[in-house]
DSSP file (Angstrom, degrees, kcal/mol; ACC not computed):
  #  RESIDUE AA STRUCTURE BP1 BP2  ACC     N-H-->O    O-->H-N    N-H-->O    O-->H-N    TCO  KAPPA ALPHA  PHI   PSI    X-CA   Y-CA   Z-CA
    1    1 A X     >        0   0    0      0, 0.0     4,-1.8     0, 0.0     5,-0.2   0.000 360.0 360.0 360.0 -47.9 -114.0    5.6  -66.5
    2    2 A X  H  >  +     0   0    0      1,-0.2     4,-1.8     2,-0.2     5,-0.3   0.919 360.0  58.0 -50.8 -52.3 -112.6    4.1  -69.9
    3    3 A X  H >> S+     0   0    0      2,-0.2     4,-2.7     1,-0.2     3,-0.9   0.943 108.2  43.7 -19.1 -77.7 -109.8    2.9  -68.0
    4    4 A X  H 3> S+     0   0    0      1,-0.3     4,-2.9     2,-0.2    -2,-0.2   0.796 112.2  51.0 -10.3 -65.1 -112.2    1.1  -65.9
    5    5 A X  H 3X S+     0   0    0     -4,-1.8     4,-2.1     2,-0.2    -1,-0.3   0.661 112.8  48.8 -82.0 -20.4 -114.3   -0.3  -68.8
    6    6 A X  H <X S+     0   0    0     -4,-1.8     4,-1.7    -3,-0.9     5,-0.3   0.870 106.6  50.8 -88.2 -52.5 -111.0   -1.6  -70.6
    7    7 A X  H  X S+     0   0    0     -4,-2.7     4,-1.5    -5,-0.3     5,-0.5   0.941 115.5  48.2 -51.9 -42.9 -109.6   -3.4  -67.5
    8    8 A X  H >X S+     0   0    0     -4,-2.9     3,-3.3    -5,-0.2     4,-3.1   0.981 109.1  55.1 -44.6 -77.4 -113.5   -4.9  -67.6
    9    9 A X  H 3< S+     0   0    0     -4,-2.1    -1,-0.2     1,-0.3    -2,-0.2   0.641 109.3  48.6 -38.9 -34.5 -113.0   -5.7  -71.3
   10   10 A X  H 3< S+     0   0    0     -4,-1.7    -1,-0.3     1,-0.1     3,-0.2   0.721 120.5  27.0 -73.4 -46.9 -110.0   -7.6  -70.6
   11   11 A X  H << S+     0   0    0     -3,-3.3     2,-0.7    -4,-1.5    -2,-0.2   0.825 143.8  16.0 -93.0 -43.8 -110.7   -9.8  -68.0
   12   12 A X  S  X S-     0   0    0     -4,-3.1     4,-1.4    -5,-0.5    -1,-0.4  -0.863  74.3-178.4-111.2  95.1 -115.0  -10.0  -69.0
   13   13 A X  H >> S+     0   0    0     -2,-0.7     4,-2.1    -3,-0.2     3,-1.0   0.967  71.4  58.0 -66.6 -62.2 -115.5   -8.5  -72.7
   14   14 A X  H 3> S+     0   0    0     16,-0.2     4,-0.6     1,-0.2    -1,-0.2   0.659 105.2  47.9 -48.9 -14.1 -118.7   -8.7  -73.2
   15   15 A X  H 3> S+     0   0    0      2,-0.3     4,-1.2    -3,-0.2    -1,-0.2   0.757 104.1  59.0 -45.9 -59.1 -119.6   -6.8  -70.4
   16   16 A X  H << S+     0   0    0     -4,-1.4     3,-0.2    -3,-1.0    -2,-0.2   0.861 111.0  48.8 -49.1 -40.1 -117.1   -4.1  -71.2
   17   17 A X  H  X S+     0   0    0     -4,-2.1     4,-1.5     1,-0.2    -2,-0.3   0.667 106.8  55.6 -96.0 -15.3 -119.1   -4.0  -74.3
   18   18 A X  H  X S+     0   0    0     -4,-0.6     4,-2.1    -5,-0.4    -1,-0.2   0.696 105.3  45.0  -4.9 -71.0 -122.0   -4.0  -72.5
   19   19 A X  H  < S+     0   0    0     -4,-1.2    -2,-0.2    -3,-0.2    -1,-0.1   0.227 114.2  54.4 -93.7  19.5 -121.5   -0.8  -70.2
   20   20 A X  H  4 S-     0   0    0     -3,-0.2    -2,-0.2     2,-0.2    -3,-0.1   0.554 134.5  -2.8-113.9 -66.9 -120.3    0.9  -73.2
   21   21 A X  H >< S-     0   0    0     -4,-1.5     3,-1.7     1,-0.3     6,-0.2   0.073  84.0-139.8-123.2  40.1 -123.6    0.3  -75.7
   22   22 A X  T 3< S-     0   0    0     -4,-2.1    -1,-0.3     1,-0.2    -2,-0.2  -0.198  70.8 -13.1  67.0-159.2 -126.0   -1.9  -73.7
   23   23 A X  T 3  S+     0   0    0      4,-0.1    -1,-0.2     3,-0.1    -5,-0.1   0.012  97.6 138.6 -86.1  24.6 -127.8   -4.8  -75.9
   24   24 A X  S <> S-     0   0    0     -3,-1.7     4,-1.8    -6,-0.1     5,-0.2   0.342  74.0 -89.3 -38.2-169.7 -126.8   -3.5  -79.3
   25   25 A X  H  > S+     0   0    0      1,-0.3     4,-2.2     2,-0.2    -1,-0.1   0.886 123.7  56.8 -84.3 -41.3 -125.7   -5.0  -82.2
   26   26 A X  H  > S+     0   0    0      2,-0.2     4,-1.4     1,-0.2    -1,-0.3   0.697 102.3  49.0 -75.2  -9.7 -122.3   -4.7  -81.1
   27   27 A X  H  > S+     0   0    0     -6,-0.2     4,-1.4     2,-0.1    -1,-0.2   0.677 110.3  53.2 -92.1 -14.3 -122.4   -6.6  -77.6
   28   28 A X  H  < S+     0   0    0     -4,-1.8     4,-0.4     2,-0.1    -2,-0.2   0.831 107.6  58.1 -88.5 -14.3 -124.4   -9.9  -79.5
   29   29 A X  H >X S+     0   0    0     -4,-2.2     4,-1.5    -5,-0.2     3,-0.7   0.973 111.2  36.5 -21.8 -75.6 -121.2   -9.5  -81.9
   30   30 A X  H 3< S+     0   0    0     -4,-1.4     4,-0.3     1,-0.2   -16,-0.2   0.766 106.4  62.0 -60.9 -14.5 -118.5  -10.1  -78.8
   31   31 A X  T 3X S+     0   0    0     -4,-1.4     4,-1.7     2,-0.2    -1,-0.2   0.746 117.6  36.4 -93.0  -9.4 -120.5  -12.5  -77.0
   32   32 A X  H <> S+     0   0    0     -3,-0.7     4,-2.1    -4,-0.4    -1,-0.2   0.888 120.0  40.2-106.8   0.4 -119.8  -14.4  -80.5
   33   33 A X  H  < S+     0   0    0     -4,-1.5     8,-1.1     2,-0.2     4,-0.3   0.346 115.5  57.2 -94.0   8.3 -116.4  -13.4  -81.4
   34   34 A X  H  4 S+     0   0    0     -5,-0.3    -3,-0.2    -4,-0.3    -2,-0.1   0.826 113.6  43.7 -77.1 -61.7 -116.0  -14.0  -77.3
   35   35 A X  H  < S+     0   0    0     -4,-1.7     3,-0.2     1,-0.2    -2,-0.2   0.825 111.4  49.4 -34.6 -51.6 -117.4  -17.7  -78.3
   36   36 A X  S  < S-     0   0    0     -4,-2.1     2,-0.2     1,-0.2    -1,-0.2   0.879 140.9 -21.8 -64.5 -36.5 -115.2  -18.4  -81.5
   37   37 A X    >>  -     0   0    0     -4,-0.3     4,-1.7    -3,-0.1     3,-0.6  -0.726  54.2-129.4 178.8 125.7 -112.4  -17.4  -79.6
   38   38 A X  T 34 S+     0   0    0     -2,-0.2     4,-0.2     1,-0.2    -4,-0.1   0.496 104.1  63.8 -87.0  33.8 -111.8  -15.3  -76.3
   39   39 A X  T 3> S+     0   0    0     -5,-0.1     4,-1.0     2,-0.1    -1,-0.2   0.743 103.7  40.2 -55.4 -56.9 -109.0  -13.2  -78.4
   40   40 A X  H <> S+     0   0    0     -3,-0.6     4,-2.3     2,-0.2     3,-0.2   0.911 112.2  63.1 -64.0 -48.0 -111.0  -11.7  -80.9
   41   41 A X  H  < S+     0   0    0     -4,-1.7     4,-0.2    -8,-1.1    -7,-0.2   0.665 109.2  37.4 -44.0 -48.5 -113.6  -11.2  -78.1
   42   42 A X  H  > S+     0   0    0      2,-0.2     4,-0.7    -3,-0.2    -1,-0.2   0.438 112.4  57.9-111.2 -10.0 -111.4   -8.9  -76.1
   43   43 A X  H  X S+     0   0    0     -4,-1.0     4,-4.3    -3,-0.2    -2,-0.2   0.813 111.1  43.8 -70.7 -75.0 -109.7   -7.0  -79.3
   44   44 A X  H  X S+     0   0    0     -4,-2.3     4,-1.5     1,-0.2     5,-0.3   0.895 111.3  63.5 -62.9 -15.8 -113.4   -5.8  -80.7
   45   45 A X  H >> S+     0   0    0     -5,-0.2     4,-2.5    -4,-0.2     3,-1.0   0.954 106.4  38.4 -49.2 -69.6 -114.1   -5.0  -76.9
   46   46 A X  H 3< S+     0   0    0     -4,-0.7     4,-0.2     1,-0.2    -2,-0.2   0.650 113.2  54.2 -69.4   1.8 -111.7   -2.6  -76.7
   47   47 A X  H 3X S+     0   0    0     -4,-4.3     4,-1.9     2,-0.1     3,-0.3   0.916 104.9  54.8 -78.5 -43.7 -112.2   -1.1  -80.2
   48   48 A X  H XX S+     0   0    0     -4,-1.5     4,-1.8    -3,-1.0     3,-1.0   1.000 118.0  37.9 -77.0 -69.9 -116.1   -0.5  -79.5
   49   49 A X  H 3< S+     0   0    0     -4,-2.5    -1,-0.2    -5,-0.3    -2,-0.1   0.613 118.9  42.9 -83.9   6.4 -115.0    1.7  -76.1
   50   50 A X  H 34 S+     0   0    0     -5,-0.4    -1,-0.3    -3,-0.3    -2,-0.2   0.739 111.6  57.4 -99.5  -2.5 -112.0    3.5  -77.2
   51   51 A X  H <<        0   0    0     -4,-1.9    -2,-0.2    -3,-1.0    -3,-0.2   0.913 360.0 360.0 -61.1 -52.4 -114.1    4.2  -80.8
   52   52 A X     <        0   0    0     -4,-1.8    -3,-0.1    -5,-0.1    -1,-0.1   0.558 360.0 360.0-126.0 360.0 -117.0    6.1  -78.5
């Protein structure tokens, strides 16, 4: 399933970061480090699901 949610992260991060912790504080984070730039976006995805 992490698999899954990383291939997600990749192509959609916020999403991945989504289906990992819902509307926390950490998915209105990526959708703004997705905004500033959609590098950073898809780095802190996949820190927030392989961290949990």
């Amino acid at each position: 399933m992490d698999l899954l949610r990383i291939i997600i992260a990749i192509l959609l991060p916020p999403l991945g970061v989504f289906m990992q912790v819902g509307f926390g504080g950490a998915f209105w984070l990526n959708i703004l480090l997705t905004l500033c730039g959609y590098i950073p976006g898809i780095i802190h995805a996949v820190w927030v699901i392989a961290r949990r």
